[in-house]
N, CA, C and O atoms as a Maestro MAE file, in Angstrom:
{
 s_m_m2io_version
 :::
 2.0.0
}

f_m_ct {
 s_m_title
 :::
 protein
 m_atom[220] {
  # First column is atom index #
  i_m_mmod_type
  r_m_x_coord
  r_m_y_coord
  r_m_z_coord
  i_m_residue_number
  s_m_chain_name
  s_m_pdb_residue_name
  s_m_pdb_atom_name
  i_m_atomic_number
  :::
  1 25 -12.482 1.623 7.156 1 A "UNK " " N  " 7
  2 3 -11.375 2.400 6.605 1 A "UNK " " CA " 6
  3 2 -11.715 2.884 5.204 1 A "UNK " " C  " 6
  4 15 -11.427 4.024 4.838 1 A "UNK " " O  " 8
  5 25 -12.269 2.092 4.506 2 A "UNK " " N  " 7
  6 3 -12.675 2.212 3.162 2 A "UNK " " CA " 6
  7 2 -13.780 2.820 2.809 2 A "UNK " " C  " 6
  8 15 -14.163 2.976 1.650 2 A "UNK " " O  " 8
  9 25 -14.598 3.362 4.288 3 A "UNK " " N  " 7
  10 3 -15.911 3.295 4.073 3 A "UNK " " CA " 6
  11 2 -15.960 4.785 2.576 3 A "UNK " " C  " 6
  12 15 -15.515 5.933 2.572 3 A "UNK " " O  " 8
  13 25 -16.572 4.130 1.730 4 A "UNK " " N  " 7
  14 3 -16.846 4.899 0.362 4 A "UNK " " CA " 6
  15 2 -15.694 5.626 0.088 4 A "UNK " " C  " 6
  16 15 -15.915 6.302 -0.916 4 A "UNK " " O  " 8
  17 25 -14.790 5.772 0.425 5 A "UNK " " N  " 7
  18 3 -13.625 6.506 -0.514 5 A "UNK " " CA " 6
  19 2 -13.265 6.356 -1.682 5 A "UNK " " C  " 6
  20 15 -13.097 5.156 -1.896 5 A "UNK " " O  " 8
  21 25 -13.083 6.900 -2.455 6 A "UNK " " N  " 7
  22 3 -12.585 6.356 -3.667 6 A "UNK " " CA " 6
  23 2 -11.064 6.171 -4.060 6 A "UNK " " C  " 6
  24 15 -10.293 7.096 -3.805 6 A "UNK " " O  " 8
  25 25 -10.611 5.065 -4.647 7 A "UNK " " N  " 7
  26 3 -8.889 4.750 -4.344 7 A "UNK " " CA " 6
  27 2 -9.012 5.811 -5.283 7 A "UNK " " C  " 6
  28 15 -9.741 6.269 -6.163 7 A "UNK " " O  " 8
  29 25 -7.709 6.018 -4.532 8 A "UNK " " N  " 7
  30 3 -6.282 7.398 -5.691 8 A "UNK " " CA " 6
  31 2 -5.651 6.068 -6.731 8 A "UNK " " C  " 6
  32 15 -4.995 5.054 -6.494 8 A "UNK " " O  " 8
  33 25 -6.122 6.562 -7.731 9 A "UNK " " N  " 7
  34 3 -5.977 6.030 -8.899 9 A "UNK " " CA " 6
  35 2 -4.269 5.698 -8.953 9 A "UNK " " C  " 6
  36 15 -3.932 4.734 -9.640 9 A "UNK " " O  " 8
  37 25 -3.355 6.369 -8.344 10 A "UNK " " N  " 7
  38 3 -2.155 6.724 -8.446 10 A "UNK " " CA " 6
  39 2 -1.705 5.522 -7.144 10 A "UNK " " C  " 6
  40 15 -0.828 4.674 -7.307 10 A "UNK " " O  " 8
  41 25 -2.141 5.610 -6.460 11 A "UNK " " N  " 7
  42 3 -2.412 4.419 -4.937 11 A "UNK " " CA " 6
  43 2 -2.114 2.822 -6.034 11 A "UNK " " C  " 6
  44 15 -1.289 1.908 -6.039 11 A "UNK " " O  " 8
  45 25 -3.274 3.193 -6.816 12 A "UNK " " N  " 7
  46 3 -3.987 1.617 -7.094 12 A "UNK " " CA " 6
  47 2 -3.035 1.294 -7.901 12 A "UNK " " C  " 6
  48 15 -2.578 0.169 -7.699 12 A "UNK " " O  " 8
  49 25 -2.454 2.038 -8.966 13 A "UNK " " N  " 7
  50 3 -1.231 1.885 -10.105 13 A "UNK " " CA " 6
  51 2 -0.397 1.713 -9.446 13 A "UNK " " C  " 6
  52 15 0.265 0.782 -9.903 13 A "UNK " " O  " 8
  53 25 0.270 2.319 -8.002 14 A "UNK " " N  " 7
  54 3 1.493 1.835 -7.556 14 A "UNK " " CA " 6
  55 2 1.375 0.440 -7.153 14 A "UNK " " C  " 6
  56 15 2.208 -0.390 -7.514 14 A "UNK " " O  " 8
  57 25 -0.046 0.021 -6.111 15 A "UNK " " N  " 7
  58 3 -0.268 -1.199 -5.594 15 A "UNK " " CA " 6
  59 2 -0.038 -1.990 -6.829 15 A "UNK " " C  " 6
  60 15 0.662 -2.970 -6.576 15 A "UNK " " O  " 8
  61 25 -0.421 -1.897 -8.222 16 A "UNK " " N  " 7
  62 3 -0.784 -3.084 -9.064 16 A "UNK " " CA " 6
  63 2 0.442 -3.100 -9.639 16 A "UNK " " C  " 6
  64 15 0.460 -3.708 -10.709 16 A "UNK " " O  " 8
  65 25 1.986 -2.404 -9.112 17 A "UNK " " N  " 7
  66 3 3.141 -1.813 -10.018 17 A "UNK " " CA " 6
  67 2 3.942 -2.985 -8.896 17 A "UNK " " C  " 6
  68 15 5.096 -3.173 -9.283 17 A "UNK " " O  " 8
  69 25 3.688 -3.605 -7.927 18 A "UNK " " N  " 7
  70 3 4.303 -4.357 -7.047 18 A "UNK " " CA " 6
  71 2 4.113 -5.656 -7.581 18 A "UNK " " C  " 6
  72 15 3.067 -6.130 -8.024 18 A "UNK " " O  " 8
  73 25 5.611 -6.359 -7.463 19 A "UNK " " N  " 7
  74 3 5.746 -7.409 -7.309 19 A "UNK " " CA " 6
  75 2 5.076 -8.717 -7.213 19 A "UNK " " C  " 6
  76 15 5.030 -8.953 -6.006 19 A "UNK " " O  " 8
  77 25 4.477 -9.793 -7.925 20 A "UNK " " N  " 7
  78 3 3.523 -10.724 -6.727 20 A "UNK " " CA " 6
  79 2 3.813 -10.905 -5.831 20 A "UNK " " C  " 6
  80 15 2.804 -10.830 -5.129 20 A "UNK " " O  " 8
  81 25 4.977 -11.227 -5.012 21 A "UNK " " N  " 7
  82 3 5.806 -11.949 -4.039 21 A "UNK " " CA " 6
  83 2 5.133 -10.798 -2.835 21 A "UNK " " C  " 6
  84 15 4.465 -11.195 -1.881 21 A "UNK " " O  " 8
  85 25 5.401 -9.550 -3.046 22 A "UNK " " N  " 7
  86 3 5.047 -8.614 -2.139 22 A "UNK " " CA " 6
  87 2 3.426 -8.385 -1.931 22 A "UNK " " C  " 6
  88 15 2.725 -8.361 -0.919 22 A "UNK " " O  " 8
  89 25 3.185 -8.251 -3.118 23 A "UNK " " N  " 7
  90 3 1.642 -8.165 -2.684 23 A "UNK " " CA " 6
  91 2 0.845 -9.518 -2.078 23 A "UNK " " C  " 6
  92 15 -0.218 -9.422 -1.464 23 A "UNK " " O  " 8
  93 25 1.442 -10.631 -2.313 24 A "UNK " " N  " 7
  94 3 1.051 -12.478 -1.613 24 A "UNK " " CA " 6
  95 2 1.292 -12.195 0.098 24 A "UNK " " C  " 6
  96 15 0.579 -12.710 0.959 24 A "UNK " " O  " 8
  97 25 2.453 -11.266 0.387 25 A "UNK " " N  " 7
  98 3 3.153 -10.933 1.687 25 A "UNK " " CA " 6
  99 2 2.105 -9.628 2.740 25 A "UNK " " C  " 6
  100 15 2.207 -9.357 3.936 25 A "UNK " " O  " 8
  101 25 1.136 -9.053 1.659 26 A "UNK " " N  " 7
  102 3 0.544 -8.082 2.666 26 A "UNK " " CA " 6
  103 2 -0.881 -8.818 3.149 26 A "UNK " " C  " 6
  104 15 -1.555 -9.743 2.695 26 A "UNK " " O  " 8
  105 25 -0.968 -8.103 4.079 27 A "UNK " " N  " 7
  106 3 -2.626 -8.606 4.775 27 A "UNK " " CA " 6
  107 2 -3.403 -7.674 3.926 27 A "UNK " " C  " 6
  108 15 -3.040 -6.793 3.147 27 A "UNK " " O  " 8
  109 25 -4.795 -8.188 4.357 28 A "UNK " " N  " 7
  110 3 -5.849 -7.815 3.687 28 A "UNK " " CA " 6
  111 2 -5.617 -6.228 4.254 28 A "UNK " " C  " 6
  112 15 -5.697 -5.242 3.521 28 A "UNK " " O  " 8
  113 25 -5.300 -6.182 5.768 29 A "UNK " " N  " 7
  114 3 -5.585 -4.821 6.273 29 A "UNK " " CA " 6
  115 2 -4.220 -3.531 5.532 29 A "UNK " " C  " 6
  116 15 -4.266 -2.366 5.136 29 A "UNK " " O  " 8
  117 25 -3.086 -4.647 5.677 30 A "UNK " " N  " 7
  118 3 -1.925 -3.882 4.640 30 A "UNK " " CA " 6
  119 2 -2.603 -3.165 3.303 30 A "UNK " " C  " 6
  120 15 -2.332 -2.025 2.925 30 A "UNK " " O  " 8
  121 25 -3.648 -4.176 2.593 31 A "UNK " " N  " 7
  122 3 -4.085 -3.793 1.470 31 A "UNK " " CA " 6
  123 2 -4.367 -2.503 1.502 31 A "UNK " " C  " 6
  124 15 -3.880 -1.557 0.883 31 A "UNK " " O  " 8
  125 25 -5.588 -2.599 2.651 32 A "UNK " " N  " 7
  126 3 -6.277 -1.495 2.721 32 A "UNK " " CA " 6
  127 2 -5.544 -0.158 2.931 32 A "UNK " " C  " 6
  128 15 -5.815 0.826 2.242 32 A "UNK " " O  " 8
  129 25 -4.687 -0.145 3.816 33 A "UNK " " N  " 7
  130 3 -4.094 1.126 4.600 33 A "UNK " " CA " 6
  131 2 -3.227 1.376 3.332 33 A "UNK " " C  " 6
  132 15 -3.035 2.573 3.116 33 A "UNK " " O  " 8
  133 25 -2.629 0.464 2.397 34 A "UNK " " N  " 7
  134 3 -1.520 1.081 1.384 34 A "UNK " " CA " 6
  135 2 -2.499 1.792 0.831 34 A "UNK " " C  " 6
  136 15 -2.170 2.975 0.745 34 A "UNK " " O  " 8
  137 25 -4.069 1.462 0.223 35 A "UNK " " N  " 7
  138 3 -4.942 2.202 -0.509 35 A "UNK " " CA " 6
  139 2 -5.485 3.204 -0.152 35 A "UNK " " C  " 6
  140 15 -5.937 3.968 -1.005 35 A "UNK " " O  " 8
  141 25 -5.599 3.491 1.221 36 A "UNK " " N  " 7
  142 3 -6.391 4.681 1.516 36 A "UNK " " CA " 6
  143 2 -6.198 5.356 3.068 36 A "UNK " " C  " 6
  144 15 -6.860 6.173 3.708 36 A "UNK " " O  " 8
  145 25 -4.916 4.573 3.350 37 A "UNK " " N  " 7
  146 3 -4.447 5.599 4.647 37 A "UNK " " CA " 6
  147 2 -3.784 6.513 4.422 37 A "UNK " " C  " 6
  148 15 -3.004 6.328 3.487 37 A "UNK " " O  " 8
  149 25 -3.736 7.663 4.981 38 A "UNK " " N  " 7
  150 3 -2.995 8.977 5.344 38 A "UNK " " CA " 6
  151 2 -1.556 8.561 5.795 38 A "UNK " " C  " 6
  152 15 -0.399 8.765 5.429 38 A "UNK " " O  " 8
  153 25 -1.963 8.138 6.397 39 A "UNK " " N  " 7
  154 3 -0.351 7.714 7.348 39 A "UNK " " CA " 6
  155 2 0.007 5.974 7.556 39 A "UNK " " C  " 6
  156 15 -0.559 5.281 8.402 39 A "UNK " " O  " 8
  157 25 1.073 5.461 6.584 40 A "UNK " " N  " 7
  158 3 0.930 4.058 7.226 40 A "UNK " " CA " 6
  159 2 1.918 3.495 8.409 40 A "UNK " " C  " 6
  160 15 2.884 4.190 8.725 40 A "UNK " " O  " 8
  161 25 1.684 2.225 9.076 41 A "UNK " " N  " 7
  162 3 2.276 1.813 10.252 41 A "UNK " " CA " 6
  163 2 3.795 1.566 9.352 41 A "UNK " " C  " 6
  164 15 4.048 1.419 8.156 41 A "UNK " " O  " 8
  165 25 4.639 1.607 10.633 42 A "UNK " " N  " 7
  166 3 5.937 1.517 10.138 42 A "UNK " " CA " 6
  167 2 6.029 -0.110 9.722 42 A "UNK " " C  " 6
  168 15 7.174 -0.301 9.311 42 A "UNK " " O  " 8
  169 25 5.403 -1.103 9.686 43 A "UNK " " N  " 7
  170 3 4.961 -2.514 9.897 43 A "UNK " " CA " 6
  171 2 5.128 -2.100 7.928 43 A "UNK " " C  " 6
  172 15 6.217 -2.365 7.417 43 A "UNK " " O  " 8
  173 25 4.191 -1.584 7.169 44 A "UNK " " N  " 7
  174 3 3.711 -1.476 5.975 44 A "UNK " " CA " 6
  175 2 5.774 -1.056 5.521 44 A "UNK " " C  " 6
  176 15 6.721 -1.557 4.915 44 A "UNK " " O  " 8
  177 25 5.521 -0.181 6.109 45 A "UNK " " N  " 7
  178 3 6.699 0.760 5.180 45 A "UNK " " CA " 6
  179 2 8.217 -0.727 5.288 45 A "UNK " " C  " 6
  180 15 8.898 -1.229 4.394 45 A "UNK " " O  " 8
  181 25 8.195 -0.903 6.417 46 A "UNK " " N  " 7
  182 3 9.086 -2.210 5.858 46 A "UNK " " CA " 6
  183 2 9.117 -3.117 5.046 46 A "UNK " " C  " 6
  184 15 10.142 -3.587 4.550 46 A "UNK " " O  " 8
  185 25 7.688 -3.548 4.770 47 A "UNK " " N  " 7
  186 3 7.684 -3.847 3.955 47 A "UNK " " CA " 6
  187 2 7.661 -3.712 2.539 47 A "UNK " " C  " 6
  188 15 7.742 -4.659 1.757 47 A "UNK " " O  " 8
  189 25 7.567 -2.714 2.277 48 A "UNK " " N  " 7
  190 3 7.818 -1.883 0.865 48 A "UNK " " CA " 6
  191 2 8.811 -1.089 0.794 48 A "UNK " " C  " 6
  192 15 8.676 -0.156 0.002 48 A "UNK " " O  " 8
  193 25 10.141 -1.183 1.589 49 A "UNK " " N  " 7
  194 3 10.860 0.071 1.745 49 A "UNK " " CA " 6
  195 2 12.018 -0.492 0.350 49 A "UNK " " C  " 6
  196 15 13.127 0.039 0.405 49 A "UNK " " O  " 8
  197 25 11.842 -1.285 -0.580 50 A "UNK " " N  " 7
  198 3 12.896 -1.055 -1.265 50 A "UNK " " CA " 6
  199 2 12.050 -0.572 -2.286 50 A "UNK " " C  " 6
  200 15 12.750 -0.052 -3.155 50 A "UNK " " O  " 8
  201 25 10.628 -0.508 -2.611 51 A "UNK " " N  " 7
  202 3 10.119 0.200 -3.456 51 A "UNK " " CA " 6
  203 2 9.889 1.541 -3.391 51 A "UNK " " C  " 6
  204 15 9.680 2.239 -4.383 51 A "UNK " " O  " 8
  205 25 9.939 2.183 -1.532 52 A "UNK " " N  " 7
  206 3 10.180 3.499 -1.197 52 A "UNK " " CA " 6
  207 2 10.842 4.581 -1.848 52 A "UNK " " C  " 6
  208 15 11.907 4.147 -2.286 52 A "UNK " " O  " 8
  209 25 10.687 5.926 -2.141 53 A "UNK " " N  " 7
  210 3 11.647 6.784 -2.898 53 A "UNK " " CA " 6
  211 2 11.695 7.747 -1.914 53 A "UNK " " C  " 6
  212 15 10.631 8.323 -1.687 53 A "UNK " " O  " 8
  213 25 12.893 8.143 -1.120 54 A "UNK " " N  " 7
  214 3 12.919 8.953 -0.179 54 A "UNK " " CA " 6
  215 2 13.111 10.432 -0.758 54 A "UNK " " C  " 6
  216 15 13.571 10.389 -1.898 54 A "UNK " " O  " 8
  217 25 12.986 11.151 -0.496 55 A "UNK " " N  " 7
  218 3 12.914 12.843 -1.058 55 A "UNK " " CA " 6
  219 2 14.107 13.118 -0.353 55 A "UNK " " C  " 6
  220 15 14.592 14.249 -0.376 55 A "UNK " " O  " 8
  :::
 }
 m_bond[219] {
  # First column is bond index #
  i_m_from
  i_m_to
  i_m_order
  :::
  1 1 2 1
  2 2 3 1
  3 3 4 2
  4 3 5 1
  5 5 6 1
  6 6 7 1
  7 7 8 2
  8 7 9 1
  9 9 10 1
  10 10 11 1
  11 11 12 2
  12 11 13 1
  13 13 14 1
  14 14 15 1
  15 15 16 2
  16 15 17 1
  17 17 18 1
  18 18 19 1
  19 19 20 2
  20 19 21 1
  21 21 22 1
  22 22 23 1
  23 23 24 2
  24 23 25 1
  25 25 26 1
  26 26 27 1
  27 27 28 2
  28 27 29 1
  29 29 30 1
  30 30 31 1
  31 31 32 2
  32 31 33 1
  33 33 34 1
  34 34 35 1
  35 35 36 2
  36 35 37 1
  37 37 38 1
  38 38 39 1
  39 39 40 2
  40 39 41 1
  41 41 42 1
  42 42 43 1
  43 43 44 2
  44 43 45 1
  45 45 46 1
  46 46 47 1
  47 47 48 2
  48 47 49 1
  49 49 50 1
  50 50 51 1
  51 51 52 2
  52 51 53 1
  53 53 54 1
  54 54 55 1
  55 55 56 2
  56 55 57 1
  57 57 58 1
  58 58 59 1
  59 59 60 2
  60 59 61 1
  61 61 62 1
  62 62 63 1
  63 63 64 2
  64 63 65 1
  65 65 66 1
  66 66 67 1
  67 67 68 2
  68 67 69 1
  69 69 70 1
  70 70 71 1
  71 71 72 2
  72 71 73 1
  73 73 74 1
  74 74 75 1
  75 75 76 2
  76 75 77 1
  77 77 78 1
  78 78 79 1
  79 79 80 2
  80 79 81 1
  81 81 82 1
  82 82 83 1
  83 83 84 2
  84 83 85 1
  85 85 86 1
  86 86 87 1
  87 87 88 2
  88 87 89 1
  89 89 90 1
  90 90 91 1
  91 91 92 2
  92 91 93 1
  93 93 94 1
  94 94 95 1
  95 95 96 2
  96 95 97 1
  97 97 98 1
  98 98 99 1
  99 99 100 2
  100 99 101 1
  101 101 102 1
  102 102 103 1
  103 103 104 2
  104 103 105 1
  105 105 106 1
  106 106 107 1
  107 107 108 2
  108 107 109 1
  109 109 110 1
  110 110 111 1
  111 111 112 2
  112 111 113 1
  113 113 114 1
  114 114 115 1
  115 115 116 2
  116 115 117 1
  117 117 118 1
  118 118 119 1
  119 119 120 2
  120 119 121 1
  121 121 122 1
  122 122 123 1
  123 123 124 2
  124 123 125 1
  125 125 126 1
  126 126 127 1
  127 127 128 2
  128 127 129 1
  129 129 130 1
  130 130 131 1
  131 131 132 2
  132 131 133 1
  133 133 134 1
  134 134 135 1
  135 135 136 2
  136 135 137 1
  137 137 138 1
  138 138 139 1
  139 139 140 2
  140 139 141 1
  141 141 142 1
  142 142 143 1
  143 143 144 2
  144 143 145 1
  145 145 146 1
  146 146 147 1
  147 147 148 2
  148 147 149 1
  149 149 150 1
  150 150 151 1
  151 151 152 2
  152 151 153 1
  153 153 154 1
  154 154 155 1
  155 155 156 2
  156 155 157 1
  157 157 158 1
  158 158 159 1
  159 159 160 2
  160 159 161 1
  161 161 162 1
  162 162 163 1
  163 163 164 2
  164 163 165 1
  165 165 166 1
  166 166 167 1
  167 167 168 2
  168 167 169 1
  169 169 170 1
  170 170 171 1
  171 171 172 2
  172 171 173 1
  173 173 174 1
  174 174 175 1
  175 175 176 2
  176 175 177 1
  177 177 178 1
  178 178 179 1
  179 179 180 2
  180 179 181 1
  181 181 182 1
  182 182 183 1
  183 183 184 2
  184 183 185 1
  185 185 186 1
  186 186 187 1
  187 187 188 2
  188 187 189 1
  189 189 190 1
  190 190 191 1
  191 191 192 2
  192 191 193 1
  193 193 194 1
  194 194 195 1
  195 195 196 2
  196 195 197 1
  197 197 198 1
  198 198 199 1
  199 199 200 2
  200 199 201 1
  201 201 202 1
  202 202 203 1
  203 203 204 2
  204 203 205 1
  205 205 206 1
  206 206 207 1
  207 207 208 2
  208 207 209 1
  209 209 210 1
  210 210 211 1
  211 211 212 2
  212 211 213 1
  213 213 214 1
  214 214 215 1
  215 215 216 2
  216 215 217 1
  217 217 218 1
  218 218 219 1
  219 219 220 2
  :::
 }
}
């Protein structure tokens, strides 16, 4: 998933802008997909949905 991408700097500031409690709560693979997926599983978004900002 990661292969050589470079994190969105903006990705990594939101990831490091979370909670401990939440970030102790994601998998390694959560990690990944919050950092550098296009599209995440609805699995992720529950779990972050009170940090969500809906448009």
């Amino acid at each position: 998933m990661n292969d050589k991408k470079k994190i969105d700097k903006e990705r990594q500031m939101s990831y490091d802008s979370l909670p401990p409690s939440i970030k102790e709560n994601l998998t390694e693979e959560e990690k990944q997909l919050f950092l550098y997926a296009e599209q995440w599983p609805d699995t992720l978004f529950e779990k972050l949905e009170e940090f969500i900002i809906k448009d």
